[in-house]
Structures are given as structure tokens and as C-alpha cells.
C-alpha positions as CSV (number, residue, x, y, z in Angstrom):
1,X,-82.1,-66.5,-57.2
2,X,-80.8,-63.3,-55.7
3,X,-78.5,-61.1,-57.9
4,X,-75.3,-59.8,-56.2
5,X,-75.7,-55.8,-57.1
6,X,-73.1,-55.0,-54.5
7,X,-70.3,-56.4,-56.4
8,X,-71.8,-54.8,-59.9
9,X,-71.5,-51.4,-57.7
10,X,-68.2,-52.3,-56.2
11,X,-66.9,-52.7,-59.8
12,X,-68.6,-49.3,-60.9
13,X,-67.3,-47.4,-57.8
14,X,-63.5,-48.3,-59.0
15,X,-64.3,-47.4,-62.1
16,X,-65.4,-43.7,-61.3
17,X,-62.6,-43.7,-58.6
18,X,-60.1,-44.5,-61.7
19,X,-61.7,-41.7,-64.0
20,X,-61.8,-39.0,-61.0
21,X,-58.1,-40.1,-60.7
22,X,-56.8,-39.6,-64.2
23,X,-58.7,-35.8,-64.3
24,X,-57.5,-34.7,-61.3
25,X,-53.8,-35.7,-62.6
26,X,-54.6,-34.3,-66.1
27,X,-55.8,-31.3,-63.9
28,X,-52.5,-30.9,-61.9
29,X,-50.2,-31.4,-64.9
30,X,-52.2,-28.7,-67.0
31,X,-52.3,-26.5,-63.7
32,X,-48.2,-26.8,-63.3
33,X,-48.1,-26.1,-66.8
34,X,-49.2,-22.9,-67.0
35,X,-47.6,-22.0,-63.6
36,X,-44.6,-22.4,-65.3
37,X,-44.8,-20.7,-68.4
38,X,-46.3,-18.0,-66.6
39,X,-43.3,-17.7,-63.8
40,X,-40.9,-17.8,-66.9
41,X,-42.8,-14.8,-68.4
42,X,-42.9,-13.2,-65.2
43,X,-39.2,-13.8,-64.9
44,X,-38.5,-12.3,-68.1
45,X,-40.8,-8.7,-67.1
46,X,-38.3,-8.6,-64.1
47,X,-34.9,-7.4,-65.9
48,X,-33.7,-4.5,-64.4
49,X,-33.4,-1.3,-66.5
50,X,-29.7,-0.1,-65.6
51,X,-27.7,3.0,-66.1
52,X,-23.8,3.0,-65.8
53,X,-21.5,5.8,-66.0
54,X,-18.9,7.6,-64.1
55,X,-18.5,12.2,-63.8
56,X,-15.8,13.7,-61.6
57,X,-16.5,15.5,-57.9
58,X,-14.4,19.1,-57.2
59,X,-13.9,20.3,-53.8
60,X,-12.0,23.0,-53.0
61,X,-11.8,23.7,-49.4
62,X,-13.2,26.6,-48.1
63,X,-15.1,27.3,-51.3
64,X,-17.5,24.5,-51.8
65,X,-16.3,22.6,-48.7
66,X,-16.1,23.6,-44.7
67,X,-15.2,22.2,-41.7
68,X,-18.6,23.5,-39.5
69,X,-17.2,21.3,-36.4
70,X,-13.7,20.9,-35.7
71,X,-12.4,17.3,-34.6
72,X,-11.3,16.2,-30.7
73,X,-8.0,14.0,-31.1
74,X,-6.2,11.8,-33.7
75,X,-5.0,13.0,-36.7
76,X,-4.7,16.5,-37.4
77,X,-5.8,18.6,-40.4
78,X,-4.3,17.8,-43.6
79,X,-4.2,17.6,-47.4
80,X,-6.0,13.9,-47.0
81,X,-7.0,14.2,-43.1
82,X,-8.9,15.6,-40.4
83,X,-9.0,14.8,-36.6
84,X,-11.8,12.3,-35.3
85,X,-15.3,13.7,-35.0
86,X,-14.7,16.7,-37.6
87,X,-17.9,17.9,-38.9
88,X,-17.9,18.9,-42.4
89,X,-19.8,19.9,-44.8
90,X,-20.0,20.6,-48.9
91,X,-21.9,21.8,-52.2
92,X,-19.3,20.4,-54.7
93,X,-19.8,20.3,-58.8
94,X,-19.6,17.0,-60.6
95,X,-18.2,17.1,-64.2
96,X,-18.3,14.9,-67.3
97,X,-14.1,15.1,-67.2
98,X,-11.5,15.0,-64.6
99,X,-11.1,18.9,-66.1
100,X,-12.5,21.2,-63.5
101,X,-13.2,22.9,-66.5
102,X,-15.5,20.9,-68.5
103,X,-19.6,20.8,-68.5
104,X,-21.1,20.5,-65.0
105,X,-23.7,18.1,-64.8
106,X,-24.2,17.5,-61.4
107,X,-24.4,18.6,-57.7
108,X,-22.8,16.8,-54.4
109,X,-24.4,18.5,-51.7
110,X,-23.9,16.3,-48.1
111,X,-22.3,15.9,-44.9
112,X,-19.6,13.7,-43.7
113,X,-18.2,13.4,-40.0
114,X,-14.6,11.9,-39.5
115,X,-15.3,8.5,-38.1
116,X,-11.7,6.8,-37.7
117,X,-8.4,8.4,-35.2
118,X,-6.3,8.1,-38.9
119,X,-8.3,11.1,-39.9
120,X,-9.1,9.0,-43.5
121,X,-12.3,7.4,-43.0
122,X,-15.8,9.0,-42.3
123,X,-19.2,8.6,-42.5
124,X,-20.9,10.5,-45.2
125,X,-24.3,11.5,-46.5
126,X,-25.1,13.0,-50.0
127,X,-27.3,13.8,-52.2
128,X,-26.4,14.4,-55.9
129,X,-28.2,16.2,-57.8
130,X,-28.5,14.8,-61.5
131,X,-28.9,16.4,-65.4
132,X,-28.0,14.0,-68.0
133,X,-29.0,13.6,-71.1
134,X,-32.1,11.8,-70.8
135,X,-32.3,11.3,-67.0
136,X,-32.9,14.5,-64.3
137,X,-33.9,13.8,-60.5
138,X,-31.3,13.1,-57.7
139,X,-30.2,10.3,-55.8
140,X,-29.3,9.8,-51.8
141,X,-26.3,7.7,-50.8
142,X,-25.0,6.7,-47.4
143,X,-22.0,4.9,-45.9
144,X,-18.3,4.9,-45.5
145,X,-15.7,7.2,-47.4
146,X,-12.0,6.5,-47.1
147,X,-10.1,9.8,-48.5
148,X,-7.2,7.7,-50.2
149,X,-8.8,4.7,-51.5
150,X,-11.8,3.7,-53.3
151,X,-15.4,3.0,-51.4
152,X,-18.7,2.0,-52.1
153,X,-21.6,4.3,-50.8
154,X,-25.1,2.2,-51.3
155,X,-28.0,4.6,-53.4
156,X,-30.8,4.5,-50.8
157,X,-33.8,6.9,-52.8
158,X,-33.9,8.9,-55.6
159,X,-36.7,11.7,-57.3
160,X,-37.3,12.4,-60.4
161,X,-36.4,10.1,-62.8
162,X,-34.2,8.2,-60.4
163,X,-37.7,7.3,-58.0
164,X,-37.3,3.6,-57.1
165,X,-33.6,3.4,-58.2
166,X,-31.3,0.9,-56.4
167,X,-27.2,0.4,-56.5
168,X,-24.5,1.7,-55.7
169,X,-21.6,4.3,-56.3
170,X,-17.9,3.8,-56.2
171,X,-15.5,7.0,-55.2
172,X,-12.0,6.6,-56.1
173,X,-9.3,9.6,-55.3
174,X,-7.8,10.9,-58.6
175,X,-6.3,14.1,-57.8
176,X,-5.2,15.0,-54.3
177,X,-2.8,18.0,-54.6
178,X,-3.6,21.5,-53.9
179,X,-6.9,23.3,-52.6
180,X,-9.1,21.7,-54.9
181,X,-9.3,17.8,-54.8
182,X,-10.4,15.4,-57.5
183,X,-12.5,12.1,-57.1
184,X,-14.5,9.9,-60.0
185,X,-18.1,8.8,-59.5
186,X,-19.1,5.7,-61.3
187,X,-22.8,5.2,-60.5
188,X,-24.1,1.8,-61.0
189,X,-27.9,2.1,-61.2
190,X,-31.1,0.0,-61.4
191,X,-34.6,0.3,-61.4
192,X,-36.8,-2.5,-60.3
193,X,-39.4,-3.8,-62.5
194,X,-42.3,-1.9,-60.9
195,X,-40.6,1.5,-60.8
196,X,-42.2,1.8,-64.8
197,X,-45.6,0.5,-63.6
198,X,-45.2,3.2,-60.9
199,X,-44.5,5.8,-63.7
200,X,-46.9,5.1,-66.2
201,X,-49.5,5.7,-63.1
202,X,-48.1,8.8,-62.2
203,X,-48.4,10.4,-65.7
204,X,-51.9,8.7,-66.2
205,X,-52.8,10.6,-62.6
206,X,-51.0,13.7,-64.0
207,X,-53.0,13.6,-67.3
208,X,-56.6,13.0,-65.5
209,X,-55.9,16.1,-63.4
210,X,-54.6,18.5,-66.1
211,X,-58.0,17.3,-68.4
């Protein structure tokens, strides 16, 4: 009498196929598992650190503000205007107040060339120049300016304690009478996660040299 071994293997080779089966599943699950809690961790490390607040820009023409290139055609130069393709150029204080009077606590220093035959819109370039309270470094913004309405210029770079920062600033007219004209800043800021990991390397680099 011959035993049949192949069908005692069969039955074993199902049943390690079976076992392999449920750990890899039990492997997967516990893998997904942790992928998960670890992207909602990862998630939760990601908030931005933002900074919000709004300071007033003076220009006075022909004080801290000069046309360098005069304009070719379109409108001509005004309280709100200048012809198309005007060059100009300005160092202007930013205040905490709309009073021309009150504490200074930052610089607009830029360009801006008239871009549009109304003589209201250009395209400007500025960098402001920051001391607040617990924040000093600058930021760069581009894009387009309309003199009579509000615009949004996107924050490009920043030094300082603005390295890394992302947003945006809105201009909006507030006084346009007389030599020196008025517009508010509100500066909508953010820093991306790694901008603190990024700092935390720098001062650990500063430290190693100094000691």
C-alpha cells in the first residue's frame, strides 16, 4: 500500500499560503496605521505662523518721491497721474497711524513705472524695510499698483526675521490731497513650517562659530 504524501503536502501548502496571507494583511493594516497617524501629526507641524497688521506709507513728491524718467503719451502729470512709461522712484516712511506725525516704523524704498495710457496703474517694486516690536528684517513685493483703488502686491523674499515669509500686501489710497499723499499697508504674512527649522540651524551655526 502506497501512501498519498502529495495530497498531505497539498493540504499543508494551503495552510502556510493561508497563514502568509493573514500576516501580510495584519502587516499592511498596521503599516497604514501608522502612515496615518503619522501624516495627521505631520499635518498638525505644518500650521503656518502668521503675522497681520496694517502701518501707513507718506510720499511727498519731490521729497521722498521723483519722477527719474518722464512718460511718452497718455495721461499727463497729476495729483493721481502720470503719462505712460514714467519712471519713478521713492524712499517713503511708513507709520503706525494715518498721522504723518506719529512713530515711524518702517521704510518703502522701490521703483514703479507707469504701465497703463490712464496714467493710474503701474508696475511697482519695493522693498520695506521693517522694526516692530518683536519682528526686524524686510520684505520684497512685486506687482501691480492702481493709484485710486486698492491692489494686492505678492511678498516674494524677506531677511531678517521675515527669511522664508510668504503673502501678500494690500495698498489702499486714504489721503490723496496736497504734496504729500497717504496710503494703508495691511501685510498679511506667513511663514512656512520649515522657515523655524531653518532658524534654529542658523543660530545653532552661529553659536558653533562664536565658541
Amino acid at each position: 500500500m502506497t501512501l498519498n504524501f502529495s495530497h498531505i503536502i497539498s493540504h499543508k501548502h494551503r495552510a502556510m499560503a493561508q497563514i502568509l496571507h493573514l500576516y501580510l494583511l495584519a502587516t499592511l493594516l498596521l503599516a497604514l496605521s501608522f502612515k496615518a497617524t503619522s501624516s495627521s501629526r505631520h499635518s498638525g507641524n505644518n500650521e503656518l505662523k502668521s503675522l497681520h497688521f496694517a502701518l501707513y506709507q507718506h510720499e511727498t513728491i519731490n521729497k521722498t518721491g521723483y519722477i527719474i524718467v518722464n512718460g511718452v503719451a497718455g495721461a499727463g502729470v497729476g495729483q493721481t497721474t502720470t503719462p505712460f512709461g514714467t519712471l519713478f522712484a521713492f524712499q517713503d516712511p511708513m507709520t503706525v497711524t494715518a498721522n504723518i506725525s506719529s512713530k515711524v516704523v518702517a521704510i518703502a524704498e522701490g521703483t514703479s513705472i507707469t504701465s497703463s495710457f490712464d496714467g493710474l496703474r503701474s508696475i511697482s517694486i519695493a522693498k520695506i524695510t521693517l522694526r516692530l516690536k518683536n519682528h526686524m528684517g524686510s520684505i520684497s513685493i512685486v506687482g501691480g499698483t492702481h493709484n485710486i483703488k486698492p491692489a494686492d502686491h505678492p511678498v516674494v523674499g524677506g531677511t531678517g526675521d521675515f527669511m522664508f515669509v510668504q503673502g501678500y500686501v494690500t495698498s489702499s489710497p486714504v489721503d490723496l490731497q496736497g504734496l504729500t499723499v497717504t496710503y494703508k499697508i495691511v501685510f498679511h504674512l506667513y511663514w512656512p513650517s520649515y522657515a523655524n527649522k531653518f532658524s534654529l540651524h542658523d543660530k545653532q551655526v552661529r553659536d558653533d562659530i562664536i565658541t
